[in-house]
N, C-alpha and C positions, 0 to 999 in steps of 0.2 A: 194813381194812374199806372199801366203796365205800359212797361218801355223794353223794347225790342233791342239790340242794340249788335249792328250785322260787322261783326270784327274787334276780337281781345287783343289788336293790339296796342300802340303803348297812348292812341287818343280814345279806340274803344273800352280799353281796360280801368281809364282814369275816367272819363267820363260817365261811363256804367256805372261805377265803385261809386263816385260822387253824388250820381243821380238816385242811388238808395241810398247813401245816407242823407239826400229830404227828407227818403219815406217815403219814394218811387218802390214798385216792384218793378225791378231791372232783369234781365236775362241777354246774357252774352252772348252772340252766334260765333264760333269760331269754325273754321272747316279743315284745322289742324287738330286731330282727337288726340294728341301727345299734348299740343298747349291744356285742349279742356281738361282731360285725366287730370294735371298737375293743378290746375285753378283748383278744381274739386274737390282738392287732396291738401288746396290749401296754401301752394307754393306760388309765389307771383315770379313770371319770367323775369321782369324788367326793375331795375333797381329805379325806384322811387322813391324819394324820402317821404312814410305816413303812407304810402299805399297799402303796404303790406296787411296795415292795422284796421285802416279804412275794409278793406276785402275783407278781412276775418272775420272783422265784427258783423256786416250784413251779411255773411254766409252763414251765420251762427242765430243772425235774429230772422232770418229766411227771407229777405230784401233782395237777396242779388243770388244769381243760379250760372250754369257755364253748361255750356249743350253746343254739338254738332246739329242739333235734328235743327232745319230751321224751316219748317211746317206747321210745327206745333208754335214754335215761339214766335212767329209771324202772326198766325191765325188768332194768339191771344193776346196780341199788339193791342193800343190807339196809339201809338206814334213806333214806328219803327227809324232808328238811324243807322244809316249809312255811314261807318267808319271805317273803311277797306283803306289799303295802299293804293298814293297817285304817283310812283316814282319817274325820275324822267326818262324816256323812252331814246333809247338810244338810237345815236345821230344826229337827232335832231332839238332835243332839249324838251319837247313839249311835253307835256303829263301824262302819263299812260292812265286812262281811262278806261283800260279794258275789266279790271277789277267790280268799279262802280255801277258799269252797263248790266254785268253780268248781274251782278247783285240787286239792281232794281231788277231786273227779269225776277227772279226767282220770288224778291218779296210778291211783286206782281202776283201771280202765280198763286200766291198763299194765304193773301189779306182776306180777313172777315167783319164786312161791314167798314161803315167811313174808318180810314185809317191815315195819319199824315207821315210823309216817308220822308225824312229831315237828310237832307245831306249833310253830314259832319265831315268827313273827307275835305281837305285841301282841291279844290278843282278851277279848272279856265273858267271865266265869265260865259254862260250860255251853258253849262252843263245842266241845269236847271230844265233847263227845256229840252234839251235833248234824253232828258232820264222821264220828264212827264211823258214824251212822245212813244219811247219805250213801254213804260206800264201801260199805256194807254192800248200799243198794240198788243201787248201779250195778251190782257182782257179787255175786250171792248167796252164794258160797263161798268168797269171799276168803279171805286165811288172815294176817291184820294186826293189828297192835297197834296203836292212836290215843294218843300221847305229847303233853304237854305241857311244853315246854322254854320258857321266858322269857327273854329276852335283857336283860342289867343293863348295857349299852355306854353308856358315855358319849360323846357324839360330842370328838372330839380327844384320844381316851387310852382307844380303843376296843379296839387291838394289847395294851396292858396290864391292861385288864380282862376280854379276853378267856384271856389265859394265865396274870393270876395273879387271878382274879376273888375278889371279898368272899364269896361262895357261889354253888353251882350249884344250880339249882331243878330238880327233873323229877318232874312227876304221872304217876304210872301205874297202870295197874289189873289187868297181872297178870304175875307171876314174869318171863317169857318174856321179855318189855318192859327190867323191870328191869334182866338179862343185858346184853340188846343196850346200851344205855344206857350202863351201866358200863364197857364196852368203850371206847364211843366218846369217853367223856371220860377212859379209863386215865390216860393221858398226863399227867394233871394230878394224880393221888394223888400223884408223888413231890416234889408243890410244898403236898401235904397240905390244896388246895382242900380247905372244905367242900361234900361233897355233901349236899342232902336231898331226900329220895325223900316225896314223897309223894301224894295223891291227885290226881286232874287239874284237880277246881275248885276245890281247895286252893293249886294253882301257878299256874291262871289268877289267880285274885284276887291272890296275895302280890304279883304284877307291877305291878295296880293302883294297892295299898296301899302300893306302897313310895315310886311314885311320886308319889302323892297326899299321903304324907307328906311329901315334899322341898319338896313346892308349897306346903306349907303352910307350912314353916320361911321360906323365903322370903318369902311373904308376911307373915308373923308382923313378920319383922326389915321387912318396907318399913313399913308400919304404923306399928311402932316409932321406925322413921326419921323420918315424918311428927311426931310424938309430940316428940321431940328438935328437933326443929326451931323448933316453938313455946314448949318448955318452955325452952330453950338447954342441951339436952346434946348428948352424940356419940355417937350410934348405934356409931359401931365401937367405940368403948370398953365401951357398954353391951353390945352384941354378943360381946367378949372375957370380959365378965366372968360373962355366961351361959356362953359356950361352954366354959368350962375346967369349968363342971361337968359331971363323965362323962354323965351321965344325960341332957344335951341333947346336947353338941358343939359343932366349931366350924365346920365343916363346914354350908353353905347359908346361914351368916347374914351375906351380904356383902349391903348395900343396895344399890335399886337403879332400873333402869326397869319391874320386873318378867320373868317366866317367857316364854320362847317356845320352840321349837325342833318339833322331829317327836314328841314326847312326851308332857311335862308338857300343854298346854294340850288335845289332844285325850284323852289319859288321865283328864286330871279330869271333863273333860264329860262322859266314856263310863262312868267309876265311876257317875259321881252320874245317870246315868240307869239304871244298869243297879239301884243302888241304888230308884230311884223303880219299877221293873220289880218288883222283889221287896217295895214296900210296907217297906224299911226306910231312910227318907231319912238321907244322907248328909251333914244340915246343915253342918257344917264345910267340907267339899270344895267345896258349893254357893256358899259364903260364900268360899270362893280364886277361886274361877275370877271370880265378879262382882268380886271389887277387883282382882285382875289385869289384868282387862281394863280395870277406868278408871284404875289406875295409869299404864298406855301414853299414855291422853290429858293425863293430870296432870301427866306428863313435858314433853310440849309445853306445858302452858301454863306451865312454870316458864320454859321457852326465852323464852314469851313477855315475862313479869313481868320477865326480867333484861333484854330489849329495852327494857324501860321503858315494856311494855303493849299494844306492837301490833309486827309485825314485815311487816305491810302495805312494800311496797317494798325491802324489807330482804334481803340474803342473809346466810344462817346454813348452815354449815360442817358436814359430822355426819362424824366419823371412828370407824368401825366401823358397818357395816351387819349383820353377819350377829349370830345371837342370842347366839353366845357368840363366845372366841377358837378358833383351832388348827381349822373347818370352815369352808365354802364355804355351810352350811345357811340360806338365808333363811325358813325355814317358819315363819310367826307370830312375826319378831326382833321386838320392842319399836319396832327403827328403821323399821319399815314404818308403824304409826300414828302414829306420834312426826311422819314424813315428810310424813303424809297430812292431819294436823291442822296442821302448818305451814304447807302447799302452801294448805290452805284457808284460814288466815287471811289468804294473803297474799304469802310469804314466796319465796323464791327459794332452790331448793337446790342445792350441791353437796355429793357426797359422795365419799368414799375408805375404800376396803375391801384389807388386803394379800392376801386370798384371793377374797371371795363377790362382787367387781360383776358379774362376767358373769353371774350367779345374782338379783343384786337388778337390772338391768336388764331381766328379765322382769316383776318385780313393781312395781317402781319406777318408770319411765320417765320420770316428771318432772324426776328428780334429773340435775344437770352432773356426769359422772364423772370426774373427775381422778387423772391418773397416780402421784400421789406425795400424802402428807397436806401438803406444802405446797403442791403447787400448789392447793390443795383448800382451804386459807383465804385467797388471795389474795382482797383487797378484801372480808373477808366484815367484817357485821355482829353475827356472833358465833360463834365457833366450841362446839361437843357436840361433848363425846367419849360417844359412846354403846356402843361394846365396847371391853373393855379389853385389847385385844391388844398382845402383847411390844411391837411398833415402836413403840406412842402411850405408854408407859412413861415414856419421857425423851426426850421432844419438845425441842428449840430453841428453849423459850422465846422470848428475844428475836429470833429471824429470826422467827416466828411475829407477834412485838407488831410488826415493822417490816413485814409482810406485808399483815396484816387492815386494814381501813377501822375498825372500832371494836375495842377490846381489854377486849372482855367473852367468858369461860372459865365454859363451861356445864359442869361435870366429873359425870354421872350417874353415873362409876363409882367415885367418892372413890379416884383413882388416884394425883393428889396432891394435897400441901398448900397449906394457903392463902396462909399468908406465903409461901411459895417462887413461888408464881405473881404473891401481891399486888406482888413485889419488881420486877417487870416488868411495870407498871404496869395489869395485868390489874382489870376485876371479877370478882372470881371465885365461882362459885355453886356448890356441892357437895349430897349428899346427905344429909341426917339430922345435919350437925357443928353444929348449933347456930347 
């Protein structure tokens, strides 16, 4: 089957990449000729663990292609996806859609013969229909089915959720659709994915709600973290002793700085608006995104409180910038406010990242980037560990206490223990252990 696929970014590029290695012929639209040159040439922008390998290989067995023209790779479609940006539109939180619209026009426009035009894009419930009404006006006789496909990728175990994924979602609205569909995801029945088929503002929302529930677990457990702190308990124990009950899990209840990434924090804003759009508010949702977001600054002033109340002159140390482990993704990490409220009390930063500085020195620019996590605490007056990436795992301790100017151990991600740090003369300050 030939798959069209309108945007190399980091859902078009993974899902493109994955969909020839079934043995799709895939072709990338992208409308940046500097991204295509480099796919072309071989180079993947975005750090993915397995992507790299995945891309190579079907560029080399002639499965997957990277083109600006998108006439030609429209016109030699049966299924074209829509993987453009829905980011939130300032002001007001809702999704900016203008990417989407545009991009059904243009497939519009280009299609030869039945073609189904899948929306992969993150979007509000009802975008479905308002992207059929579009193709529909560009050419009156089209002959197209408007699909809704939701992408469930986790960034850094993206390759693995996209080939053995927790279920496939796809809204459709009639037979024809459904064919083509099943087609395209065959490849996966004999790993016995669940599919489910169902309407398209059915599958726009579940995308919302599944992710507005994760935000919520998470925030549920930082809350809780706060809670333990005052009372003297330990959040990860309380956290283990909910999660072995089936009916919650253990899965999102790790304390923390709170949510960031390309996802969770504009999906909740754009639920809970999209929620106030239809007159049925979303209170819960409303109520994550607000402590999420003063979580980030609550994080810094704990930086603060363990300085001993002001970090005015002070250099503090932040090892991990990007929002999680295993990407390059700095969109909304925790470590950009965390950064931005230090910077303003005061404070002097360096930081180290083993994937995202090239990515957080756009956002960042105040921060001293160092090559290694130790050169990255030299002379510091405190070191944060703020992602919990493999490398900060089992740190060197004591090169570390013989590095820093003070030996105080900000841990956000309760990576480790207290006596094993306090044993190397560290003060050591954690999340939620009491």
């Amino acid at each position: 089957m030939r798959i069209t696929m309108i945007g190399a970014g980091y859902v078009g590029l993974v899902s493109g990449a994955c969909f020839a290695d079934f043995g799709h012929v895939v072709t990338c639209v992208d409308s940046d000729p500097e991204r295509v040159e480099r796919l072309n040439r071989g180079e993947v922008p975005i750090f993915e663990p397995g992507l790299e390998e995945i891309v190579e290989r079907n560029r080399e067995e002639e499965r997957l292609f990277f083109t600006s023209a998108l006439p030609e790779a429209v016109g030699e479609a049966d299924v074209v996806f829509i993987a453009v940006g829905t980011p939130s539109r300032r002001g007001d939180g809702r999704a900016d859609l203008t990417y989407v619209y545009a991009a059904a026009e243009d497939v519009a426009r280009h299609v030869s013969g039945y073609t189904v035009i899948v929306t992969k894009s993150t979007v509000p419930v009802g975008t479905g229909d308002a992207v059929e009404r579009i193709v529909r006006e560009a050419v009156a006789d089209i002959d197209v089915s408007v699909v809704s496909n939701p992408e469930f990728l986790r960034e850094g175990a993206a390759i693995e959720d996209f080939k053995r994924p927790d279920r496939i979602v796809i809204g459709v609205e009639d037979e024809r659709a459904k064919t083509v569909m099943s087609e395209v995801y065959r490849p996966l029945f004999v790993n016995q994915a669940p599919v489910i088929f169902t309407g398209r503002r059915t599958a726009e929302l579940t995308k919302y709600a599944a992710n507005a529930f994760l935000a919520t677990k998470i925030t549920f457990i930082n809350e809780i973290a706060d809670l333990c702190e005052r009372a003297g308990a330990n959040v990860q124990e309380v956290a283990r002793g909910i999660g072995l009950d089936n009916r919650i899990g253990s899965k999102f209840l790790h304390a923390g700085p709170g949510f960031g990434g390309s996802c969770f924090p504009k999906d909740t804003r754009a639920l809970v608006e999209t929620a106030r759009e239809f007159e049925s508010p979303c209170q819960i949702v409303e109520s994550v995104v607000t402590v999420n977001e003063m979580r980030k600054t609550r994080m810094a002033q704990k930086v603060v409180r363990a300085c001993g109340g002001t970090v005015s002159g002070k250099t503090v140390a932040l090892l991990g910038l990007t929002f999680k482990p295993n990407t390059d993704d700095m969109r909304e990490s925790p470590a950009i406010a965390i950064a931005e409220a230090l910077v303003a009390a005061g404070a002097t930063l360096n930081g180290h990242d083993p994937e995202g500085m090239e990515q957080a020195k756009k956002v960042l620019p105040a921060v001293n980037y160092a090559d290694t996590a130790y050169a990255c605490v030299e002379e510091a007056d405190a070191v944060v560990l703020v992602t919990e990436w493999d490398a900060y795992r089992a740190l060197d301790l004591k090169r570390i206490k013989d590095l820093v100017r003070v030996p105080i151990f900000v841990d956000l991600r309760n990576v480790y223990r207290r006596a094993e740090v306090e044993r190397y003369g560290f003060t050591y300050v954690d999340v939620g252990r009491g």
